[in-house]
C-alpha distance (Angstrom), angle and dihedral (degrees) to the residues before:
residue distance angle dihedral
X1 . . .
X2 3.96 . .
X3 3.70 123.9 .
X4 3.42 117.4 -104.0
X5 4.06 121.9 -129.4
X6 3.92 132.0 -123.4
X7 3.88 113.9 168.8
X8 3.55 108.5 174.5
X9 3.66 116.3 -175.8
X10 3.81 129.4 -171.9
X11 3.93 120.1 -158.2
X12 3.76 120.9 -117.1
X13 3.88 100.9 -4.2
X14 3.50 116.5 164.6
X15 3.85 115.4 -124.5
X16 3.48 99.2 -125.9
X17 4.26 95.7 33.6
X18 3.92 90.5 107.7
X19 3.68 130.4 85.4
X20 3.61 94.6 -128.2
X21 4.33 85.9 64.5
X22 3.96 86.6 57.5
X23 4.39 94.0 -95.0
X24 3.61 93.0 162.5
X25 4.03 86.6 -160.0
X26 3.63 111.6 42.2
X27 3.86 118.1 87.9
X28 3.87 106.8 -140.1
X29 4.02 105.4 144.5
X30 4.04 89.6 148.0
X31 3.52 94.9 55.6
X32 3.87 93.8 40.0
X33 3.69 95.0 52.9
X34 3.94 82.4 47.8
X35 4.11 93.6 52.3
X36 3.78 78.4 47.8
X37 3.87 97.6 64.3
X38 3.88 93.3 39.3
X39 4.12 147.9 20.9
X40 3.75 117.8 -49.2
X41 4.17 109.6 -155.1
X42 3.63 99.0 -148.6
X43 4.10 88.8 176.8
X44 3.29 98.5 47.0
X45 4.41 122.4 152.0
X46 3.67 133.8 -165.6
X47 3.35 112.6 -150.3
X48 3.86 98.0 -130.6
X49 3.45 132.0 20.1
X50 3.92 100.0 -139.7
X51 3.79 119.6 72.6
X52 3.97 110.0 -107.6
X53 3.38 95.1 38.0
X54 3.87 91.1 57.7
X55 3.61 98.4 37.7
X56 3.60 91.0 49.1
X57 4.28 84.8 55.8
X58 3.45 99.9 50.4
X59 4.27 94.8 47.4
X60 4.16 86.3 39.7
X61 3.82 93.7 41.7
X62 4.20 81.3 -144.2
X63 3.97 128.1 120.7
X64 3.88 108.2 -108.4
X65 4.52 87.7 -106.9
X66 3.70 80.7 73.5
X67 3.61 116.6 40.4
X68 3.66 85.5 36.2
X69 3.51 104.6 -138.0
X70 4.19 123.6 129.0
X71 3.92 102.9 143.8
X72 3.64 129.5 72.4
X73 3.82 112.0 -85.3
X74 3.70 124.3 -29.1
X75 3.76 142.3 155.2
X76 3.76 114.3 -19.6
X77 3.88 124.0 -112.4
X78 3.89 104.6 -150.1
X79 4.08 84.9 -175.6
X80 3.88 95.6 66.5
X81 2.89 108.0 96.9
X82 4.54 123.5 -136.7
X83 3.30 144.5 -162.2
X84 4.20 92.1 -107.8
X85 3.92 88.9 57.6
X86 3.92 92.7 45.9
X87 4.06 90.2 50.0
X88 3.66 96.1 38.2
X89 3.93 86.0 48.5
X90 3.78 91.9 50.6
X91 3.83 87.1 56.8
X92 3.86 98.8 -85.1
X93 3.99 134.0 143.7
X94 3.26 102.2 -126.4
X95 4.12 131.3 -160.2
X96 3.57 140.8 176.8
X97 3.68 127.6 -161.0
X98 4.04 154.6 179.9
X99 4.06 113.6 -7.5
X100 3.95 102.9 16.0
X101 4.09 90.6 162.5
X102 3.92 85.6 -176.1
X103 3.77 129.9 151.7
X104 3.87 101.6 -78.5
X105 3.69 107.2 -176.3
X106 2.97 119.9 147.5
X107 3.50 84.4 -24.0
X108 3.97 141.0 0.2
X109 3.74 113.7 -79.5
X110 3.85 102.9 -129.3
X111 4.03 95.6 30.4
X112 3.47 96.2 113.0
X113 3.45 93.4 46.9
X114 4.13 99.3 60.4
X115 3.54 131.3 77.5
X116 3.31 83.5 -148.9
X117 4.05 137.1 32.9
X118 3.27 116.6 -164.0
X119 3.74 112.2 158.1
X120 4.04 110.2 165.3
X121 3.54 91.2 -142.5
X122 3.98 117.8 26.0
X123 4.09 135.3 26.3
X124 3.79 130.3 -118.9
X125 3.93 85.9 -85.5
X126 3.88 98.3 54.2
X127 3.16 134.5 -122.9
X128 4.05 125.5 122.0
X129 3.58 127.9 -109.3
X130 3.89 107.7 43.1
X131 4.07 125.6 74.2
X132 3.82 142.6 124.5
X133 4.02 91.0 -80.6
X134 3.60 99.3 46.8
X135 4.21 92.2 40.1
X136 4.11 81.9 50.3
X137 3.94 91.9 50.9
X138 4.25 86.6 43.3
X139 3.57 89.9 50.3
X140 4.22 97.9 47.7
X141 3.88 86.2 38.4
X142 3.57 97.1 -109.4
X143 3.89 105.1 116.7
X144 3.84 90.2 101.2
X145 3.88 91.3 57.4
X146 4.00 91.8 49.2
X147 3.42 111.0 134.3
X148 3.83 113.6 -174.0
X149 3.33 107.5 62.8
X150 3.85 143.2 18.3
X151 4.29 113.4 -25.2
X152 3.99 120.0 148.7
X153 3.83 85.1 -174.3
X154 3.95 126.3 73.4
X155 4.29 96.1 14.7
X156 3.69 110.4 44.3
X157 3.80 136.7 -65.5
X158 4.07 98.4 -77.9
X159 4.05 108.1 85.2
X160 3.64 95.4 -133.4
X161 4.11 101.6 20.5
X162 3.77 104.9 -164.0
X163 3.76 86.3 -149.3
X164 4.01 113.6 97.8
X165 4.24 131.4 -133.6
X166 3.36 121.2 139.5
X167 3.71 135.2 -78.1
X168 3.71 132.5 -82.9
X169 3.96 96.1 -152.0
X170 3.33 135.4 91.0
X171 3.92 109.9 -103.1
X172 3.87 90.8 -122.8
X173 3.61 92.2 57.1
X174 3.81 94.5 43.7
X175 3.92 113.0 113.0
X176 3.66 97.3 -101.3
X177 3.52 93.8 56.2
X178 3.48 89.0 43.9
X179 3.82 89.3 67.1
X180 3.48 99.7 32.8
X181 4.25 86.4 57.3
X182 4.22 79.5 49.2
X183 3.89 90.5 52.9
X184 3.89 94.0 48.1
X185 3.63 92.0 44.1
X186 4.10 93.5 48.8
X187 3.83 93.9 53.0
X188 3.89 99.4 40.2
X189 4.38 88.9 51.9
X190 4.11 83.9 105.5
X191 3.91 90.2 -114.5
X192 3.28 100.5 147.2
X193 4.24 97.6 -156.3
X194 3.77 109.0 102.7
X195 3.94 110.6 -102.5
X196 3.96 133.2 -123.5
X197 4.17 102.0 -154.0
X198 3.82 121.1 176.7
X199 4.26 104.8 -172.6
X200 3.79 113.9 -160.4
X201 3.75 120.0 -151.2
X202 3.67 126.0 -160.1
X203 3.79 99.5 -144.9
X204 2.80 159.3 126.6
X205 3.97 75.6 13.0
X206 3.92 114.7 103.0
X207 3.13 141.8 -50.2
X208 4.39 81.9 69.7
X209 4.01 82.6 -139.4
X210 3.99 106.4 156.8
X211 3.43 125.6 172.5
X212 3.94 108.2 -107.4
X213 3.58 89.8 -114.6
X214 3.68 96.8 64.8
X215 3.65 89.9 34.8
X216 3.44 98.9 57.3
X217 3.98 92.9 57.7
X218 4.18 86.8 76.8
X219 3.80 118.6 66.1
X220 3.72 127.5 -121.9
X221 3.59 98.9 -111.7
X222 4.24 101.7 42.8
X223 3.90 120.9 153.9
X224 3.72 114.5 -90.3
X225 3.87 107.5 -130.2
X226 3.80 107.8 -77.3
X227 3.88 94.1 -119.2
X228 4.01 82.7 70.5
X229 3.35 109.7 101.4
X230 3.97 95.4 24.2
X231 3.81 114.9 141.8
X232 3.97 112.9 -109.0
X233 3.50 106.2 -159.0
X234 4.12 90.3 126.5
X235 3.29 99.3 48.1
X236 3.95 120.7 96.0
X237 4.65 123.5 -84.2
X238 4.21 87.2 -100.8
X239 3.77 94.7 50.4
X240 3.69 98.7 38.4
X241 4.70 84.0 50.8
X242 3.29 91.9 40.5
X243 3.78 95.7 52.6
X244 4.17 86.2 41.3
X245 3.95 83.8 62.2
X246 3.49 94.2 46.1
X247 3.83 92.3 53.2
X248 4.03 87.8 58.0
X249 3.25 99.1 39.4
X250 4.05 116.2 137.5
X251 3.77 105.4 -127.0
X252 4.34 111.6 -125.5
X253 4.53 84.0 -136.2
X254 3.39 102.9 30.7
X255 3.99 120.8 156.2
X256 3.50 122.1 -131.7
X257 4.23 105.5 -102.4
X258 4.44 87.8 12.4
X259 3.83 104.4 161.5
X260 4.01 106.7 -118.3
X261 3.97 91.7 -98.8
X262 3.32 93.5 52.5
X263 4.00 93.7 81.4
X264 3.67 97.0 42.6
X265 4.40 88.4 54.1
X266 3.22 79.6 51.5
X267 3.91 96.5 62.7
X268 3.78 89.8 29.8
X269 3.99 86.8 57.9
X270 3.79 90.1 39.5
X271 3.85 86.9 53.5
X272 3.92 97.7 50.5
X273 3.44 89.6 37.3
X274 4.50 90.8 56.4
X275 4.10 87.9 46.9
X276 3.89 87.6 54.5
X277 3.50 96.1 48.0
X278 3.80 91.9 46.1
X279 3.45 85.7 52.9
X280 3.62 98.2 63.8
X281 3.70 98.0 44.8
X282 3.69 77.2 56.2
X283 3.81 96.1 55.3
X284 3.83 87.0 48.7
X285 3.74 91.7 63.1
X286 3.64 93.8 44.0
X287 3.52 97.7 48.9
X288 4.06 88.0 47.0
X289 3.67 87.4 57.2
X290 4.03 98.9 47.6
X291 3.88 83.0 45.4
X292 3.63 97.1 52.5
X293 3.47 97.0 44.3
X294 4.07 102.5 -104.6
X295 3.17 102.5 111.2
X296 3.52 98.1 95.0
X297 3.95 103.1 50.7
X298 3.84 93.7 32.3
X299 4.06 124.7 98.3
X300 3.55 107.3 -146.5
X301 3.76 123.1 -160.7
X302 3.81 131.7 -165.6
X303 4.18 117.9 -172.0
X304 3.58 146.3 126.6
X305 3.96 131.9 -127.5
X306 3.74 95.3 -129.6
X307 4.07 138.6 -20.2
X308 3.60 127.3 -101.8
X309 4.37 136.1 -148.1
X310 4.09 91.6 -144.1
X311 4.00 85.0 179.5
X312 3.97 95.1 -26.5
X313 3.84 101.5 136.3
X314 3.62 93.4 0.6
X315 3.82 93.5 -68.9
X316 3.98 120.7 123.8
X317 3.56 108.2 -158.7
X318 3.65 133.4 16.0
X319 3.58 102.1 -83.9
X320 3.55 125.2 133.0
X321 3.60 73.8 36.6
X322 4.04 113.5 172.5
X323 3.51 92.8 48.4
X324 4.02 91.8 86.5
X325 3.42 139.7 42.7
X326 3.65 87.1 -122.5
X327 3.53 89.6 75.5
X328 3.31 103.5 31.1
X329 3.67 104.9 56.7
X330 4.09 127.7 54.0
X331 3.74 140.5 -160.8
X332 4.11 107.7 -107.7
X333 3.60 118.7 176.5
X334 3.88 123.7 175.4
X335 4.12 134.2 -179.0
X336 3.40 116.3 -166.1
X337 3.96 108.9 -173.3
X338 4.39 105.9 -126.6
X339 3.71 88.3 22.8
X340 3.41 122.3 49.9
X341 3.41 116.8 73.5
X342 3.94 112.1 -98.4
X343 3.64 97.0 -139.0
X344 3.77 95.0 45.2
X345 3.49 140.0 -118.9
X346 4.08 148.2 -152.7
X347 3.83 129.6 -117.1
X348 3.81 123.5 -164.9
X349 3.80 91.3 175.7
X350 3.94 108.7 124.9
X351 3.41 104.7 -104.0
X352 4.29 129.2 175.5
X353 3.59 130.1 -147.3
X354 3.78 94.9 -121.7
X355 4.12 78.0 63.2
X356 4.18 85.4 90.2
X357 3.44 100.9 63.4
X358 4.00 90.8 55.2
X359 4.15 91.7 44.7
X360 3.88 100.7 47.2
X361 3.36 102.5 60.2
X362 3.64 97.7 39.0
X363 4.12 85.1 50.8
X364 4.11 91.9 52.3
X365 3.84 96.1 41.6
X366 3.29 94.7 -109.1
X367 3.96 121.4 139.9
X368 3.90 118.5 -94.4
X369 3.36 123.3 -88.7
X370 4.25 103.8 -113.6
X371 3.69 99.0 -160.1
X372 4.05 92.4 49.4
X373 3.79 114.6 112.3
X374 4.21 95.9 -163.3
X375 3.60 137.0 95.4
X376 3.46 134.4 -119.6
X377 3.76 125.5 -89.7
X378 3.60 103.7 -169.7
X379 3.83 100.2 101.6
X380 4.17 87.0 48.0
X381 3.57 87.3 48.3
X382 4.15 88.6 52.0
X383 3.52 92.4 58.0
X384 3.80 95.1 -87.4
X385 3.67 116.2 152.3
X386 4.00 106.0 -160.4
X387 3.81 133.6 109.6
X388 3.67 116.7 -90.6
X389 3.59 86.6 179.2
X390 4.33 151.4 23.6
X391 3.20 104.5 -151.3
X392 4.11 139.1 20.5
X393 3.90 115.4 -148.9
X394 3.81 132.0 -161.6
X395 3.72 116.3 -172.0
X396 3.82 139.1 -139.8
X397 3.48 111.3 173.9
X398 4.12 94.5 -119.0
X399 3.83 82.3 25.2
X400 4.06 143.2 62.6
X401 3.95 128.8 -179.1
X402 3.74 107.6 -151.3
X403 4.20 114.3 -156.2
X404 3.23 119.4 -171.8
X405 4.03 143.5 134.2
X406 3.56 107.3 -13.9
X407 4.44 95.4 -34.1
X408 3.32 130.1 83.3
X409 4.31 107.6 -160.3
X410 3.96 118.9 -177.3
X411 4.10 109.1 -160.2
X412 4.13 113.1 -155.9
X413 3.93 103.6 -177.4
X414 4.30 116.1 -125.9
X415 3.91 97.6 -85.2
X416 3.74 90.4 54.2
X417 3.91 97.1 86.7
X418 3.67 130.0 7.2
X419 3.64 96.7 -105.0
X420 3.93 120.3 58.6
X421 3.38 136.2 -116.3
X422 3.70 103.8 25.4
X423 3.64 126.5 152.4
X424 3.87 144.6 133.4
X425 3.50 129.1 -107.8
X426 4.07 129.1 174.1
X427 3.54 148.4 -167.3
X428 3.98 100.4 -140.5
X429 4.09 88.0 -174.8
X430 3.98 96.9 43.7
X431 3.71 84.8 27.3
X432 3.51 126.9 31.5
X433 3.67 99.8 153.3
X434 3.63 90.4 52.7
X435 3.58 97.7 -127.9
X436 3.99 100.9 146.6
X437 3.50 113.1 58.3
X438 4.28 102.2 -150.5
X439 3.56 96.7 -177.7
X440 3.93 99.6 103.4
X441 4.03 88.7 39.8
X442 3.11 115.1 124.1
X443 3.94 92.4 -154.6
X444 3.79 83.2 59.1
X445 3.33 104.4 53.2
X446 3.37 104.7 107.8
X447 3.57 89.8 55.9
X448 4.02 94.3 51.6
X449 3.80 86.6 53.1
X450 3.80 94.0 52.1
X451 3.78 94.8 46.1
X452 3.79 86.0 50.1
X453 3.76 88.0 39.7
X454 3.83 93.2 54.3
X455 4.24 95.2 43.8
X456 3.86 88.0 53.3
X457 4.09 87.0 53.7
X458 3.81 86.9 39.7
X459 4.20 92.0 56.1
X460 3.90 92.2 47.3
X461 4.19 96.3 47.5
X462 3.91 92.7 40.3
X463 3.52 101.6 44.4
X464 4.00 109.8 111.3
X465 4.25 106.3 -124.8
X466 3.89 126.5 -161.4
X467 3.53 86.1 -163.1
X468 3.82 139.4 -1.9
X469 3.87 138.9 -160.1
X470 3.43 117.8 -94.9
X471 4.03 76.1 46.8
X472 3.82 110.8 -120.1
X473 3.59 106.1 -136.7
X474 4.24 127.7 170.3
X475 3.58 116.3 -130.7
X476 3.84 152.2 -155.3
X477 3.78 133.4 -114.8
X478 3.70 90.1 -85.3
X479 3.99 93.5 50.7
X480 3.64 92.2 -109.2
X481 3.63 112.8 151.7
X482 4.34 107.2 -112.5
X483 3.71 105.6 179.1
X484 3.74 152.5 -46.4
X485 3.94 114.3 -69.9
X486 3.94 116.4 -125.5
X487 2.96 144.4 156.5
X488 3.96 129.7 -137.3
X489 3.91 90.9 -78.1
X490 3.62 87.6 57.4
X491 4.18 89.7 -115.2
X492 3.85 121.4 123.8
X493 3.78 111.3 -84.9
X494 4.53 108.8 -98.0
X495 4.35 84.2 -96.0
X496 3.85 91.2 65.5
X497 3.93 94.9 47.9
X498 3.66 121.2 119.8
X499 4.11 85.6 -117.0
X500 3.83 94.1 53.0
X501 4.31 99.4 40.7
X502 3.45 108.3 126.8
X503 3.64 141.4 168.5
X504 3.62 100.3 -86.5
X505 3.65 97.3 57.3
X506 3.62 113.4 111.1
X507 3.64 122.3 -127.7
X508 3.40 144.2 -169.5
């Protein structure tokens, strides 16, 4: 019997927003109990810190310098090859559903590759704005209480107001339920095949929309994260402007006479309030598979494609995103029935997002995927404390953010700002808040030149090759060369990479 596959991701959730991490605020208890029964990644990086991009890694299993994606969706690539194809190729129903944010020109990267598309905010031939849950909330007269996505009618004139109040609609017709009603439906169709499912939810990205019941469990007057009013003086130009506009920003629900902090608690409480709701749509799909009887033979994911500041540091989304660990790393949690431990357990290994697409298969039998850049998590997830990896990377395209050890470097090239030279470099142990910027010290130099040291060796062993020189060529029984290896993309398979040439490989 193979495992079946639940990835659920969330959009924008800050790494340590759960109760589980230590958030002495945030109310997660279903969550929690799950990081209870399974492994918690507490070093855990996306490898973008925009939507597509990341989305695109986790389902490729590649770093964003080889798929080639760093902007928000885009034209499609029907030759890249994702984790739906691999499962539904290994004899897998496959489904897709909520906030795909996938290239979607002309037509959605991984629709051909789902038994089911259910995007909550596009169709298999692109274009944003129509899909089964918005018709559904058109046709019950609900579209102008929608709450997850863009709607100039019922909460201000902005789109996607990154003020907070609470929502309009009815929880059950609230995105997340949307797709956890999708999820349900998918596995009870009487198709006996074991399923692969990613669910997308919308929050707790913007619009801050909660339904007043999970709004209403944070008072007015909470503490803003402590990082708030913090002085920014060593952090890079964009931050520092960004921040500035954030500061005079005119809030979408303002009061007339509101102090100034009143519009940022607002957000803050908006924010806590989104990760609790998430939460217990969560809860509802675990409880639906304990009560059902899948529990047992079903791999369960938790994760995130990228962080978010949501008034850390004065910001209020997640742009300038990779300058911060707040972006830059996510929560992941994972049970995998037989393997996990029961009782639970903590990693600080550095693991990656694109780390999935290298485990799953590998956990339900199925062949590896050849194009995927990650490693495997299975001895992490059986309790094994050893490094699977040096370094953790998160990619801008005229930008990288290096983790690894106890530092955390960000390299912009000369071009990036007017003046030269800048980067970031921190002491996460010393440092955690990142408040002393060590790159230009001169008692740290040694460490800025190993950081960039290790992100040079990182871009030569990562980087995807269609060919290489000495020429890697497979061979018959009589050592003659036969052909180049590719895969579908038409790059050499992950055993011909610069990161994985050994000894043994025969060249010419």
């Amino acid at each position: 019997m193979k495992y079946n596959v639940l990835m659920i991701l969330a959009d924008q959730h800050h790494a340590g927003l759960l109760g589980c991490a230590g958030d002495p605020q945030v109310k997660t208890p279903n969550l929690d109990r799950f990081a209870a029964s399974g492994v918690r990644f507490a070093e855990a990086y996306c490898q973008n810190p925009i939507c597509t991009p990341s989305r695109v890694s986790i389902l490729s299993g590649q770093y964003c310098q080889n798929h080639g994606y760093y902007g928000l969706s885009g034209p499609s690539e029907p030759r890249l090859s994702n984790l739906f194809r691999h499962f539904k190729q290994g004899g897998y129903r496959t489904a897709g559903i909520g906030k795909l944010h996938l290239p979607d020109s002309p037509r959605n990267w991984i629709a051909d590759d789902v038994d089911l598309f259910a995007d909550s905010y596009e169709m298999e031939t692109g274009g944003e704005g129509d899909s089964e849950y918005l018709r559904a909330l058109q046709r019950d007269g609900l579209r102008e209480l929608e709450d997850s996505w863009h709607n100039p009618y019922e909460y201000g004139e902005a789109l996607i107001p990154l003020d907070a109040m609470p929502s309009k609609m009815p929880f059950e017709r609230t995105q997340e339920m949307w797709c956890a009603d999708k999820v349900i439906e998918f596995i009870g169709s009487g198709d006996e095949r074991p399923f692969f499912i990613q669910a997308n939810f919308q929050k707790p990205h913007h619009p801050l929309l909660p339904v007043k019941a999970f709004w209403d469990q944070y008072p007015e007057d909470l503490d803003l994260p402590e990082s708030y009013g913090e002085n920014l003086h060593h952090r890079a130009p964009h931050f520092r402007h960004t921040a500035e506009n954030a500061r005079s920003y005119s809030w979408d629900f303002a009061e007339p006479g509101e102090d100034e902090l009143a519009g940022p608690r607002r957000a803050w409480r908006g924010t806590l309030a989104c990760v609790t709701q998430l939460d217990a749509v969560f809860g509802r799909l675990m409880d639906f598979l304990e009560n059902a009887g899948l529990a047992e033979n079903t791999i369960v994911i938790y994760g995130s494609d990228h962080g978010s500041y949501h008034t850390r540091h004065g910001l209020l989304e997640k742009a300038p995103g990779i300058c911060s660990q707040d972006v830059c790393r996510v929560p992941m949690l994972w049970r995998v029935p037989g393997l996990t431990p029961e009782s639970g357990t903590v990693c600080g290994e550095l693991v990656e997002n694109i780390d999935m697409a290298s485990t799953l298969p590998e956990l339900c039998g199925l062949e590896a995927m050849e194009s995927a850049d990650g490693c495997s998590l299975r001895g992490l997830l059986a309790g094994a404390q050893e490094p699977i990896r040096e370094v953790a990377v998160t990619e801008n395209p005229w930008s990288k953010s290096i983790r690894w050890d106890r530092w955390r470097m960000v390299h912009y090239v000369d071009g990036t700002f007017p003046e030269k030279g800048l980067g970031e470099l921190y002491d996460l142990v010393a440092d955690p808040g990142e408040r002393e910027n060590l790159y230009a010290a001169e008692s740290h130099r040694g460490v800025r030149d190993a950081g960039i040291r290790k992100l040079c060796d990182w871009l030569i062993r990562s980087r995807r090759v269609r060919t290489s020189h000495p020429a890697v060529w497979t061979v018959d029984e009589t050592n003659r060369a036969v052909c180049y290896p590719t895969c579908e993309d038409g790059f050499a398979p992950s055993r011909y990479q610069p990161r994985n040439r050994k000894g043994d490989i025969k060249y010419l």
